[in-house]
C-alpha positions as a printed Julia matrix, in Angstrom:
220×3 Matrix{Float64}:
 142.46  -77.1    -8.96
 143.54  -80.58  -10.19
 146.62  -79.44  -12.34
 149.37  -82.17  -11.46
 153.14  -81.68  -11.22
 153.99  -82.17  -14.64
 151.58  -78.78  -15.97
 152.06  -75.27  -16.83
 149.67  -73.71  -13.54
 147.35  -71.6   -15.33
 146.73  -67.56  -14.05
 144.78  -65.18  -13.6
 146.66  -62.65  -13.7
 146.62  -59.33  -16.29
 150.13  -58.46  -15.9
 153.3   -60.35  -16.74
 154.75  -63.16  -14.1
 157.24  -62.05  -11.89
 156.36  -58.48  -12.72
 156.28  -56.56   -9.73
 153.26  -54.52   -9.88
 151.56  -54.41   -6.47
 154.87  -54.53   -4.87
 156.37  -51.86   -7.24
 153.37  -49.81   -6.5
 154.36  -46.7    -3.77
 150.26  -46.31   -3.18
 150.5   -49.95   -1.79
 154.09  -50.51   -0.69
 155.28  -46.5     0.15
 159.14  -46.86    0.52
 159.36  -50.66    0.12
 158.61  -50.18   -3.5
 162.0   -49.41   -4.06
 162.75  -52.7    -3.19
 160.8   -54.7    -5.47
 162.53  -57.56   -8.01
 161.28  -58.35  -11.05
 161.62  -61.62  -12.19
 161.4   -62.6   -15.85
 161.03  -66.61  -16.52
 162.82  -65.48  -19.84
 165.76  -64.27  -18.52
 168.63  -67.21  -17.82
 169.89  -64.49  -15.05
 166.77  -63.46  -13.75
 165.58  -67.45  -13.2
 168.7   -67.79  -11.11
 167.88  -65.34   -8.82
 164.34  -66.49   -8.61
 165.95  -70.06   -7.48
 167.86  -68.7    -5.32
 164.74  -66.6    -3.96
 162.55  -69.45   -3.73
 165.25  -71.52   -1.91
 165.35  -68.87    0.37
 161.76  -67.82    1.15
 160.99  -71.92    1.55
 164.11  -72.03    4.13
 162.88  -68.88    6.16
 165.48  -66.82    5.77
 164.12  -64.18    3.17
 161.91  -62.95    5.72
 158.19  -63.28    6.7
 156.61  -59.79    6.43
 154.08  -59.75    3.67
 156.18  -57.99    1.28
 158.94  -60.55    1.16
 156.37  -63.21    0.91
 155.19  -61.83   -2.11
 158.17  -61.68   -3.33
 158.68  -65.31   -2.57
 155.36  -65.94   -4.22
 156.43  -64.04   -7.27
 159.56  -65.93   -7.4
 158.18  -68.93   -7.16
 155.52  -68.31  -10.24
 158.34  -67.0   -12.35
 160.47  -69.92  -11.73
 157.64  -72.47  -12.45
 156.85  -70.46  -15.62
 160.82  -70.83  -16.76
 160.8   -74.32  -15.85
 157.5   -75.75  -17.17
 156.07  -77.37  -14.19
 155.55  -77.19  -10.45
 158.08  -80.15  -10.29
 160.69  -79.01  -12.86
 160.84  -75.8   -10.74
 161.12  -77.59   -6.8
 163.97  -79.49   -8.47
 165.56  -76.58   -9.85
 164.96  -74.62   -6.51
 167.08  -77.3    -4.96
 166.95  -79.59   -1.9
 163.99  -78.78    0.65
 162.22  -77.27   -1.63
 158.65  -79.75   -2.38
 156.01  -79.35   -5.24
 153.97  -78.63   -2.57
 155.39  -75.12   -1.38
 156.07  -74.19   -5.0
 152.57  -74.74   -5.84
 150.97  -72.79   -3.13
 152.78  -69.66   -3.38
 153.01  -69.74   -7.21
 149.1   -69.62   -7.06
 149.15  -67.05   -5.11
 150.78  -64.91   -7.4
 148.45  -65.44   -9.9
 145.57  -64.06   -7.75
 143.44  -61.48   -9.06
 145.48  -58.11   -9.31
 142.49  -56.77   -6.43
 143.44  -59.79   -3.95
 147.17  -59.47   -4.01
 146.52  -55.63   -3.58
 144.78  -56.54   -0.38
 147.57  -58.95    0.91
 149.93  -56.42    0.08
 148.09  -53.61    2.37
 148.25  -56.11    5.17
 143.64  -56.91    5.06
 144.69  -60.33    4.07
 147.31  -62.28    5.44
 149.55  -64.24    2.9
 149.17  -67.35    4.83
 145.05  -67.05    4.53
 145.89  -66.24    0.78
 147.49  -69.36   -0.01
 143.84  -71.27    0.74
 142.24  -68.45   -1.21
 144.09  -69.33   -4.33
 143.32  -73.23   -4.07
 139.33  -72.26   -4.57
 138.89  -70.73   -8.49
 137.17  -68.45  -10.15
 134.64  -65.84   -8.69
 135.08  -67.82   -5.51
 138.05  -66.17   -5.19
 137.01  -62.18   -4.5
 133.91  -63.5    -1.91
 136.12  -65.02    0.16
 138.65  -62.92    0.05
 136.41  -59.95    0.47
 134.71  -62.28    3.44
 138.2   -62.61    5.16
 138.62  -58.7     5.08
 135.09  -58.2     6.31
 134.49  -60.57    8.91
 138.01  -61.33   10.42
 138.35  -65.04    9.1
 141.14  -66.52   10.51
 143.62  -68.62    8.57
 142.15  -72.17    9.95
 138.8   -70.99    8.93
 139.64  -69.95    5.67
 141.71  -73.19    5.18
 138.26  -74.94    5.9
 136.31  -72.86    3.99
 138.45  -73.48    0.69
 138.87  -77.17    1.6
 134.98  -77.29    1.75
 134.55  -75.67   -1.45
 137.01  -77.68   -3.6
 134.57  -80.85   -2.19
 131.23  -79.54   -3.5
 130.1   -77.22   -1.21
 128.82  -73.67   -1.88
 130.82  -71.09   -0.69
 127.58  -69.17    0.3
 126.89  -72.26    2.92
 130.37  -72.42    4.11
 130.41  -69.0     4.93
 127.03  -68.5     6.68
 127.87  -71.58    8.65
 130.4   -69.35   10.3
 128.28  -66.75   11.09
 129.2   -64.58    7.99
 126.03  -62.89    5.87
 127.3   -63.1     2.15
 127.29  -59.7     0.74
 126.93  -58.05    3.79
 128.63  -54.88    4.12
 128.94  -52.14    6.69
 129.86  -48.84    5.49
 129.71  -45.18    7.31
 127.96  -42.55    5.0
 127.93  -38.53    5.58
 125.41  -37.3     7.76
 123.75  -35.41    4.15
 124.0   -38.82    2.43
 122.61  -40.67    4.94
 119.37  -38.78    5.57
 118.59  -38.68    2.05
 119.1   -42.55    1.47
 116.97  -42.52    4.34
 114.36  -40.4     2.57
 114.44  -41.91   -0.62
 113.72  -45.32    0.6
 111.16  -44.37    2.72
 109.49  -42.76   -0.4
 109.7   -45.49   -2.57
 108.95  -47.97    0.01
 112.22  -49.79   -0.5
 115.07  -50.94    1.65
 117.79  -48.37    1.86
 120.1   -51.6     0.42
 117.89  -51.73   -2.57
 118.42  -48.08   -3.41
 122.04  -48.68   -2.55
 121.96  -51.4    -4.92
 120.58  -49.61   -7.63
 123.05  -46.64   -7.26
 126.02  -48.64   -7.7
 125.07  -50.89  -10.44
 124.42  -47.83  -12.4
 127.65  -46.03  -11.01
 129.1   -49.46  -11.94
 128.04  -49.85  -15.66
């Protein structure tokens, strides 16, 4: 994640910036959907408001629930997109606001639609998300999905990505804190349950193996 102040960020991201559709979503957001901005980096009117929104969220006083923060994040990635860099945009967000903040929460906007779906639903906290978005890649969903199944805390997860970005394998960074890769625990149906049972006892195979081989054909 070298890109300097000068550069267009890239993003992952399937759906327009600024487009508002995890917080826009009433599955996700129930009655705060309602609420949801838009902002469109190609809109003169629309790039005011998302200065004033970024000016806002980086002086505390847009609030600090999740779904204003990802609002601020949005704002932030809409206004870097209208601007042209992470520096244009802290300049045009006005005094206080650094390169730095800008940078961080424009990234996280551009998580993967799945990750910002989790911040929203409150699994993932925006602050953890923020280190999330500095790693890239498929790096991205492990440790997110790590931080939802193993109750990472922010400091670790700061760690975690810092280690990453300097050569280290996630896998490595992870076990070192006790977490399995991979490792999932799920409740099944009583029915379910004895015949996984049964089926790997037949074919003399873990009952993760048969689990494995169910879903990659469910997943196909």
């Amino acid at each position: 994640m070298t890109d300097g102040p000068d550069e267009i960020p890239p993003t992952d991201r399937e759906s327009p910036v600024g487009a508002p559709v995890i917080r826009g979503d009433e599955r996700v957001a129930g009655e705060r959907a309602k609420e949801a901005v838009e902002f469109d980096p190609d809109d003169p009117q629309s790039v005011r408001e998302a200065a004033e929104t970024v000016a806002a969220f980086a002086g505390g006083s847009l609030g600090d629930d999740r779904f204003y923060m990802l609002r601020g994040a949005a704002a932030c990635a809409a206004l870097v997109r209208a601007e042209g860099s992470y520096k244009a945009a802290a300049e045009r967000a006005g005094d206080g606001v650094t390169v730095s903040f800008i940078r961080k929460w424009a990234r996280v906007h551009d998580l993967p639609r799945p990750v910002r779906r989790h911040v929203a639903m409150g699994h993932i906290p925006p602050t953890a998300a923020k280190h999330i978005a500095r790693v890239g890649g498929e790096s991205r969903y492990q440790l997110s999905f790590a931080v939802i199944d193993n109750d990472l805390t922010v400091r670790e997860v700061r760690a975690i990505a810092s280690e990453v970005n300097d050569g280290r394998p996630l896998e490595d960074a992870l076990r070192e804190r006790g977490v399995t890769p991979g490792e999932l625990t799920v409740t099944l149906p009583l029915d379910t349950y004895r015949e996984l049972r049964r089926r790997a006892a037949l074919e003399d195979e873990e009952p993760g193996s048969v689990v494995t081989d169910a879903l990659d054909a469910y997943l196909d």
